[in-house]
Each structure stands twice: as structure tokens, then as C-alpha cells.
C-alpha positions in Angstrom: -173.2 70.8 -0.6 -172.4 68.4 -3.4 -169.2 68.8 -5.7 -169.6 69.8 -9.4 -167.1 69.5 -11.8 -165.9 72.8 -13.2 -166.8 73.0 -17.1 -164.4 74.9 -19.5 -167.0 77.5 -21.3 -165.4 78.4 -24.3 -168.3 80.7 -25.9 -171.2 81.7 -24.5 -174.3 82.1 -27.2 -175.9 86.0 -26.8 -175.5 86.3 -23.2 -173.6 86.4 -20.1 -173.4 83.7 -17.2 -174.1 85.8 -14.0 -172.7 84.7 -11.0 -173.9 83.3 -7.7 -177.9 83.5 -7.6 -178.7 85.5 -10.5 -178.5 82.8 -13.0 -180.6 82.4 -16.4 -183.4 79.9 -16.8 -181.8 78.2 -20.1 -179.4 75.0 -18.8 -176.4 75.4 -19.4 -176.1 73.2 -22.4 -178.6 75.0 -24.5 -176.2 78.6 -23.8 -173.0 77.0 -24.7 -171.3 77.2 -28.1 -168.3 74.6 -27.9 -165.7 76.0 -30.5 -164.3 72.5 -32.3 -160.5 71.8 -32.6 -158.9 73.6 -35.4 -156.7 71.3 -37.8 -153.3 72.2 -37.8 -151.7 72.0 -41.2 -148.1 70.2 -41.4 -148.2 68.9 -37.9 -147.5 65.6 -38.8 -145.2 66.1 -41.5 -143.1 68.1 -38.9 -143.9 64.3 -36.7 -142.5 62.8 -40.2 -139.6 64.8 -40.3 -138.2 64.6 -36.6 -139.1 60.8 -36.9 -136.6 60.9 -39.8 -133.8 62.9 -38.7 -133.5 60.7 -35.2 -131.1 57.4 -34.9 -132.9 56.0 -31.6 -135.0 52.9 -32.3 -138.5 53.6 -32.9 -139.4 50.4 -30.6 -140.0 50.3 -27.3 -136.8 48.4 -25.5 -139.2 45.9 -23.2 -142.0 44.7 -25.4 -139.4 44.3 -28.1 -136.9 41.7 -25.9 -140.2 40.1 -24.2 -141.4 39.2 -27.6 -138.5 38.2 -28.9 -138.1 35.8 -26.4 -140.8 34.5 -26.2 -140.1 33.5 -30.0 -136.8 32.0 -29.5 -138.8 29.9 -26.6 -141.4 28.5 -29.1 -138.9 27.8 -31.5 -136.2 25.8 -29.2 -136.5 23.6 -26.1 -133.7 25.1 -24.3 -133.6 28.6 -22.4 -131.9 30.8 -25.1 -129.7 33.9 -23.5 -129.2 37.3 -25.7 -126.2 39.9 -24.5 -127.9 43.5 -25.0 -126.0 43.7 -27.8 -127.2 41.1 -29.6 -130.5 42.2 -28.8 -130.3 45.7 -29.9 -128.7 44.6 -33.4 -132.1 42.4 -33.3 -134.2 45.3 -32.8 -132.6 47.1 -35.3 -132.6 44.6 -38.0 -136.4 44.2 -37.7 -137.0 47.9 -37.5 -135.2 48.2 -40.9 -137.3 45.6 -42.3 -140.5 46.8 -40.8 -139.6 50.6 -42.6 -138.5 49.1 -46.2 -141.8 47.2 -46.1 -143.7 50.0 -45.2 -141.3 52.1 -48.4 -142.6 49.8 -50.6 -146.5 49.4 -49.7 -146.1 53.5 -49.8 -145.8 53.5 -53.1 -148.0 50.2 -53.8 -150.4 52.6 -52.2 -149.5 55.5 -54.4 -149.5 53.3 -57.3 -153.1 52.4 -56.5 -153.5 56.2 -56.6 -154.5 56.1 -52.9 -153.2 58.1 -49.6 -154.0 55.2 -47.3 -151.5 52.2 -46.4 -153.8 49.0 -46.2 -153.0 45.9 -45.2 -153.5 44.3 -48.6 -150.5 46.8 -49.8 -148.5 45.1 -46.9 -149.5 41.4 -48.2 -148.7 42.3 -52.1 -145.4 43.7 -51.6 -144.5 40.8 -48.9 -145.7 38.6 -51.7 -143.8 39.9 -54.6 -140.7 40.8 -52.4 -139.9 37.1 -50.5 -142.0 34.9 -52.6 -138.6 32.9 -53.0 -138.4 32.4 -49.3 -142.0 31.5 -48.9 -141.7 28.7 -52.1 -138.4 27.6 -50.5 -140.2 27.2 -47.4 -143.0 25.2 -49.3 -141.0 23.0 -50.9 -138.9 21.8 -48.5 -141.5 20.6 -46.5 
């Protein structure tokens, strides 16, 4: 006898599903009432809030190190060598910058009386916040 994969029936529309060989003629699809997901309010602000009150790094340890040296290798010829330490005040640098930039295109966002981050918040408030750097960069060239 061929397997068949157990179904979760969460609600069955105006009749029972007998057992064995006493089954209905309707298939099985056209019986079942599948209930949807109900939203739970102030799930991710409770996410928002544990995200807040922790210290660890919000980046993955790997990725993070891998990228970064594979950076430092496009940038020099030579094999570049990082202590941990080094690398973790690295991480933590960039996570501080990624979270003010994020601050500010918040309220760019909420200034723009929307609820959504997009990446045109991201580009204005890089803009307006290292424009000097970016000119400098220009200018020297």
C-alpha cells in the first residue's frame, strides 16, 4: 500500500470524517475549512525591545570576518592578519554605523509620513550625513 502524508485538519465544514471504509463522497479538499493564522499584536515590538535591551552583536561572527577580509584583500596586495580583537571592535564599529543610519532614515521615513524604511531614505540621509566625505573623495581624485 502506498504512503500518504498525514494532513492537519483543523475544521471540518458540517460533517464528520468517518474512519476506515465509511468515508464521504466529497474529496477532502471541498470538506475542509483551513482556519488562517491569527495576527499577533505586539509580537515584534516585544522582537524590538529584546533586540534593544541585548549587548551581543547583532551580526553573525563568520560572514562578518569573511567579508571583511575579503575587503582588506581587494584593497592591499599583501595578506592582512586581524587579532579577534581587532575584528570584533570592527564588527562593532560597523554595527553602530549600520543602526544610526537606520535612526536617521526612521525618521526620514517618518518625516515622509510613511511606516516603511526604503532604500531611497537610506541614500538621502547617507547623502546629507557624509556628503563631505564623498566631495573630499571627489576632489582629490
Amino acid at each position: 500500500m502506498a504512503r500518504v502524508k498525514n494532513l492537519d485538519i483543523l475544521s471540518v465544514k458540517n460533517e464528520n470524517i468517518m474512519k476506515g471504509s465509511q468515508t464521504t463522497k466529497k474529496p477532502i479538499s471541498k470538506r475542509l475549512v483551513i482556519k488562517k493564522k491569527k495576527f499577533v499584536p505586539g509580537k515584534v515590538v516585544k522582537e524590538i525591545k529584546a533586540y534593544q535591551k541585548s549587548v551581543n552583536l547583532l551580526l553573525q561572527k563568520a560572514p562578518f570576518i569573511r567579508t571583511t577580509k575579503r575587503i582588506t584583500a581587494e584593497l592591499t596586495d599583501e595578506p592582512f592578519r586581524f587579532r579577534k580583537a581587532a575584528l570584533y571592535t570592527i564588527q562593532e564599529a560597523c554595527e553602530a554605523f549600520m543602526i544610526s543610519l537606520f535612526e536617521d532614515a526612521q525618521f526620514a521615513t517618518s518625516h515622509g509620513k510613511r511606516k516603511t524604511v526604503f532604500t531611497k531614505d537610506l541614500q538621502l540621509i547617507y547623502r546629507i550625513k557624509y556628503s563631505q566625505v564623498i566631495f573630499s573623495e571627489t576632489l582629490s581624485k
